[in-house]
N, C-alpha and C positions, 0 to 999 in steps of 0.2 A: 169772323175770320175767313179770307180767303181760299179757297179750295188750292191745291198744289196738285196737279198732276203727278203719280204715282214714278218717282227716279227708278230707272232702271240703267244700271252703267253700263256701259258697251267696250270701252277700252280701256288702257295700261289703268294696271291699281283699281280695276272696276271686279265686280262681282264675278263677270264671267272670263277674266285674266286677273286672277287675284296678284300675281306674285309678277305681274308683265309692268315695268315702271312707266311713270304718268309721262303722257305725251309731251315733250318739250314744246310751249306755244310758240317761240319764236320760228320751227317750222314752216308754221301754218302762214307766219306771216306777210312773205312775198305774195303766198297762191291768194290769200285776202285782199290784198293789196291790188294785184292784178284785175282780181274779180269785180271789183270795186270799181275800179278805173276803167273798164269794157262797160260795163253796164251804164255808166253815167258818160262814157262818149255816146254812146250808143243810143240815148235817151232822155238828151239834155232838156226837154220839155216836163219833164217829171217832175222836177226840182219847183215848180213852180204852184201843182199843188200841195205842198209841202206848208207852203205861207211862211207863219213865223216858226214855226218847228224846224226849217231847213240847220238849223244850227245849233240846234237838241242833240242829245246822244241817247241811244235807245239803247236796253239790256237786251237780247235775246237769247233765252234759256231753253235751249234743248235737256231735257231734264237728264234724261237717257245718255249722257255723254259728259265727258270730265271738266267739261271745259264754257264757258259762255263766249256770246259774240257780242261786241260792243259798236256800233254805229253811231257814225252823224253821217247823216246823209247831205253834207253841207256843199255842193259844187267846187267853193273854193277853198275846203280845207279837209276833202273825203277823209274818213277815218274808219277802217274796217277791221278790226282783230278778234283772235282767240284772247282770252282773258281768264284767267283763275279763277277759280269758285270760293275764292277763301279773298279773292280780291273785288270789296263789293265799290267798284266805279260808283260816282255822280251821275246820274240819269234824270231822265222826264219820266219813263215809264221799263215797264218790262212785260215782256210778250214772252211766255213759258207753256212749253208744250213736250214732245216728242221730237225726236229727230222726222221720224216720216212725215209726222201732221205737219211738222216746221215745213218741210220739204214740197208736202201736196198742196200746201198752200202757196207755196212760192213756184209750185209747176203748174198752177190755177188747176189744180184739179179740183179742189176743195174748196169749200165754200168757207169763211172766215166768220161769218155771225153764225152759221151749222158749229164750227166747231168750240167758238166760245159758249156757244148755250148749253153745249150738249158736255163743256167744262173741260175738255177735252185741250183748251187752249184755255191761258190764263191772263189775263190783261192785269196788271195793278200798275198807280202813278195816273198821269195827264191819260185820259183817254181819247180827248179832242186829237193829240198830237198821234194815239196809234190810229187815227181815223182817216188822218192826211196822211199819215204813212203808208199805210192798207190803201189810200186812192191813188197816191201817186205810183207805188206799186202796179197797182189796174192798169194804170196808163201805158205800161210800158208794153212795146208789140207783141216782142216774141214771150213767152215765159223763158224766167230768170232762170229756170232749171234748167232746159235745154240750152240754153246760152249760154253757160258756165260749162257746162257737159261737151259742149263745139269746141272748149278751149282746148278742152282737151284730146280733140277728137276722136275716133274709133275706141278707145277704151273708156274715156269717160261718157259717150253716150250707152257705150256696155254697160255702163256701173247705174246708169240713171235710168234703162231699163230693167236694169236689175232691183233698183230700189223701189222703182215706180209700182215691179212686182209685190218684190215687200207691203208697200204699202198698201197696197190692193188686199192683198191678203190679210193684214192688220186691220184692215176695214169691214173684212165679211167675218172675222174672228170677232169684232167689236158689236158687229149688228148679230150675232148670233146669241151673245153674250146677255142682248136685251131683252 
């Protein structure tokens, strides 16, 4: 049996807002969309390590949060959304973690074989497909963190050194832990 990284929920209908109702995902859907669509102008070489997976849909599960993200990272048919937890899409694979770990990895602070070994990240389904994912990721200049965070400017780079905090902290709480 696969190991799950331990859910801890963070918002509406979550442990620590019990009584705050679940985030509505169509929301999240423009700012996904957008996010999607910047990073893949921005980076149209990516796509190409990708191979035959550009046309995969990947699960990824922030454990700690209500919601999951669903990807194809396909050039010509991008697909980026919030998705229900009770709504299990067709996938190649799923990449399940933390929101932070999801996060350090995607602002390259993290190392991604450190944190599936360490179980910390969970890969199940095609792994070949999360490998061209994870490379073409690499490829891309900036980190995807701070690119998203510029969208938003002066307050979303607030929030991504705010989290980057977090995260830091989550990581010396983790190595102390061992």
């Amino acid at each position: 049996m696969t190991p799950q990284p331990s859910p801890q929920r963070a918002f509406g209908g979550s442990r620590a807002f019990p009584f705050a109702p679940p985030l509505p995902l169509f929301v999240l859907r423009p700012i996904l969309k957008r996010i999607v669509t910047k990073i893949a102008a921005e980076n149209p070489d990516m796509f190409d390590r990708l191979g035959p997976h550009r046309h995969a849909y990947f699960l990824i599960d922030p454990v700690n949060m209500p919601f999951m993200l669903y990807l194809r990272p396909d050039p010509d048919a991008l697909d980026f959304r919030a998705v229900s937890r009770n709504n299990q899409l067709p996938h190649v694979a799923c990449i399940s973690g933390t929101f932070l770990d999801l996060l350090t990895l995607m602002d390259a602070e993290q190392d991604g074989d450190a944190l599936f070994f360490s179980r910390d990240l969970v890969v199940t389904g095609d792994t070949e497909a999360v490998v061209c994912l994870r490379n073409a990721l690499d490829d891309v200049d900036e980190p995807i963190a701070e690119s998203v965070a510029d969208m938003f400017g002066a307050p979303g780079r607030m929030a991504l050194n705010a989290l980057r905090r977090a995260a830091e902290t989550a990581q010396k709480r983790k190595g102390a832990d061992q």
